[in-house]
C-alpha positions in Angstrom: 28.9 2.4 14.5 25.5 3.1 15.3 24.3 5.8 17.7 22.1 5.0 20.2 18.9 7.0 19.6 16.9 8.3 22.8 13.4 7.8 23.9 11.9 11.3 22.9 13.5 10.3 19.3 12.4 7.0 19.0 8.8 7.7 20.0 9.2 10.5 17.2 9.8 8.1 14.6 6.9 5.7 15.5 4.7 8.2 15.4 5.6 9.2 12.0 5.6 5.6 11.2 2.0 5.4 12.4 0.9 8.7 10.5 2.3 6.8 7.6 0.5 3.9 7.5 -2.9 5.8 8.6 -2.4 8.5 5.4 -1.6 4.7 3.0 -5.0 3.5 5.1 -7.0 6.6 3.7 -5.6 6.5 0.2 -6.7 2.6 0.4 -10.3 3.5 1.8 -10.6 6.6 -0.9 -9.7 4.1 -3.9 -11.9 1.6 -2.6 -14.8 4.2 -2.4 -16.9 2.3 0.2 -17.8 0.9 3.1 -14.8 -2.5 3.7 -16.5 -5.7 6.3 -14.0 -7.0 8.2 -15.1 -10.7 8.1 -13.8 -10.2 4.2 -10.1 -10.1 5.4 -7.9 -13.3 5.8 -8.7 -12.5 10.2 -9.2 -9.0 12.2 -5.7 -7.6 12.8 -7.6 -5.9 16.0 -6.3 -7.3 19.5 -8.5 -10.4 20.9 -10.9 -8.6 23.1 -12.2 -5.6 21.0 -11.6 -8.4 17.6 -15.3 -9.7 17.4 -16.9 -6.2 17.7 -15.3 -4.5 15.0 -17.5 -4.9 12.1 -16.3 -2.7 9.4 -13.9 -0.1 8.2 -15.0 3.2 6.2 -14.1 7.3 6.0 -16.3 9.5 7.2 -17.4 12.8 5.5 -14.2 14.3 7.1 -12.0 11.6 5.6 -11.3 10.5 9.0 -10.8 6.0 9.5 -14.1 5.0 11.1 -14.9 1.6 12.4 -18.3 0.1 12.5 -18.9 -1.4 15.8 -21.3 -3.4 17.7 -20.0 -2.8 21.1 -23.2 -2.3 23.4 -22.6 1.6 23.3 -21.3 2.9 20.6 -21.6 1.9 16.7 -18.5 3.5 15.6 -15.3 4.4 16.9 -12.1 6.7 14.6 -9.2 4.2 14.2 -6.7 6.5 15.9 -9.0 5.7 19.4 -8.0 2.2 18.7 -4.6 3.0 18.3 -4.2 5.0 21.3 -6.2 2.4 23.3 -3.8 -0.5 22.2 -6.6 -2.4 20.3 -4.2 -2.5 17.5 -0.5 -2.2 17.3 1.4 -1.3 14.3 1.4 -4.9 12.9 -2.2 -4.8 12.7 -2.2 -1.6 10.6 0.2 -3.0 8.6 -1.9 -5.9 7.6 -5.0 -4.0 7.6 -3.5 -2.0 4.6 -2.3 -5.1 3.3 -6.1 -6.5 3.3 -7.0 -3.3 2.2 -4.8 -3.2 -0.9 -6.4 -6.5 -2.0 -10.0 -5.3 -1.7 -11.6 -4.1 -5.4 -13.5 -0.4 -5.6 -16.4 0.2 -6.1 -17.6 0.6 -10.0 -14.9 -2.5 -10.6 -11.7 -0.6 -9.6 -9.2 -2.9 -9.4 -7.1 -4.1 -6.1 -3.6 -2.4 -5.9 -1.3 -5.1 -4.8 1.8 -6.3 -6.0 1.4 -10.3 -7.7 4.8 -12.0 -7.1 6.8 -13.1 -10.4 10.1 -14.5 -10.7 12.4 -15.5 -13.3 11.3 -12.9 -15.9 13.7 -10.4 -17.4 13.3 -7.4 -19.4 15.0 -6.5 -22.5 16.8 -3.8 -24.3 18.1 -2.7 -27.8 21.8 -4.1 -28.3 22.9 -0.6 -29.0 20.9 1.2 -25.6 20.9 -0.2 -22.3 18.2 2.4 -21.7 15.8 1.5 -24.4 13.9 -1.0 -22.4 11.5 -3.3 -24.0 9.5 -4.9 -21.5 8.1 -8.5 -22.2 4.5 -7.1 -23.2 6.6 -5.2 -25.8 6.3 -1.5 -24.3 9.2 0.6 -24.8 9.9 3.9 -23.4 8.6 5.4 -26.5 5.8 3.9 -26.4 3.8 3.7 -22.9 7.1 4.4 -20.8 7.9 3.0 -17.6 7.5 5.1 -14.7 9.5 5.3 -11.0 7.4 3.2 -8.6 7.9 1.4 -4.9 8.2 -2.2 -4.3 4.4 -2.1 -4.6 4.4 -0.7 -7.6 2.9 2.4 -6.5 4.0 5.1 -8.5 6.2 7.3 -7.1 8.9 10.1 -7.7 12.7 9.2 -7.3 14.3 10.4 -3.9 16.2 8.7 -1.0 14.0 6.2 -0.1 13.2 5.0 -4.2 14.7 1.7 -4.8 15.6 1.9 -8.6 12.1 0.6 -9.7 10.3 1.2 -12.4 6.8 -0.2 -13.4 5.9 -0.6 -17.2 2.9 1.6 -17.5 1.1 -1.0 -20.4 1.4 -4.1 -18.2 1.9 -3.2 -14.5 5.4 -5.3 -14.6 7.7 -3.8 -11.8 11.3 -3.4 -13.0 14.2 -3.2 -11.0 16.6 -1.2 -13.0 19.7 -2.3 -11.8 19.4 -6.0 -13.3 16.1 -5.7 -15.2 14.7 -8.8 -13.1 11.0 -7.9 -13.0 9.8 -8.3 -9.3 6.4 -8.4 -9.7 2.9 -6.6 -11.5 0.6 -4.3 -10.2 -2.6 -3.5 -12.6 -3.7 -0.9 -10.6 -0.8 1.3 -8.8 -1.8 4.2 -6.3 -0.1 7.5 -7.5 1.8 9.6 -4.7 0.1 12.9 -6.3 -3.3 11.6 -5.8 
């Protein structure tokens, strides 16, 4: 049976949450390497009112989220002012680094999003269950395939790694337990950078 968590514990865990989503927001904004418009996301994940008046997203030299504005009296405002100030709940963030992810870097850096695939399946030698070989042909000899998130994002194994693995020659993201491959990211974000 469950246990009913408290206020103080729940509250704890959103804000985590949050702190999570604004340190994958950074990473997103560092990769991209520039300044992000807002009209080039699918809509503004920003509540209705404050919506039209948010122009753009960018770090400052602090690495801090800024927004471009064009409310009458200020031209930019941090992010975490329009958290606390319920402009944006944690379903906008979410798709903000969801637009994010999809937006190339400067100098032709690709996007790092996760394309969709189904009904592919890896290989492996007869003999190994462990030797992969991976539809491109990489083996772990070869390129390797390394732990990664449902994103594809690399990542080190721990409690919250779902037994994926990305091949590192063609971005296919493996799940280890059936060899299905899930989907491909070309351009993963690494946990150590």
């Amino acid at each position: 049976m469950k246990r009913i968590k408290g206020i103080n514990v729940l509250k704890a865990g959103l804000l985590a949450f949050i702190e999570e989503i604004i340190y994958s927001l950074n990473c997103e904004l560092q990769r991209t390497g520039r300044r992000v418009e807002i009209k080039v996301f699918k809509y503004s994940p920003f509540c209705n009112e404050v919506s039209p008046y948010i122009d753009a997203i960018r770090l400052n030299e602090e690495d801090e989220i800024i927004l471009d504005t064009s409310f009458a009296d200020i031209e930019e405002k941090y992010l975490r002012s329009c958290i606390s100030e319920l402009e944006i709940d944690a379903f906008g963030l979410l798709d903000l680094l969801g637009f994010l992810k999809a937006v190339p870097g400067k100098n032709g850096a690709l996007p790092s999003i996760l394309d969709a695939v189904t009904g592919e399946y890896i290989t492996h030698e007869e003999q190994d269950k462990y030797a992969w070989i991976c539809i491109c042909g990489n083996t772990p000899d070869h390129g390797g395939f390394y732990s990664c998130d449902e994103d594809g994002d690399l990542i080190e194994p721990g409690d919250e790694w779902e037994h994926l693995y990305r091949c590192e020659d063609c971005g296919r993201v493996i799940d280890d337990r059936d060899h299905k491959v899930i989907g491909i990211n070309l351009n993963p974000n690494n946990e150590e950078a």
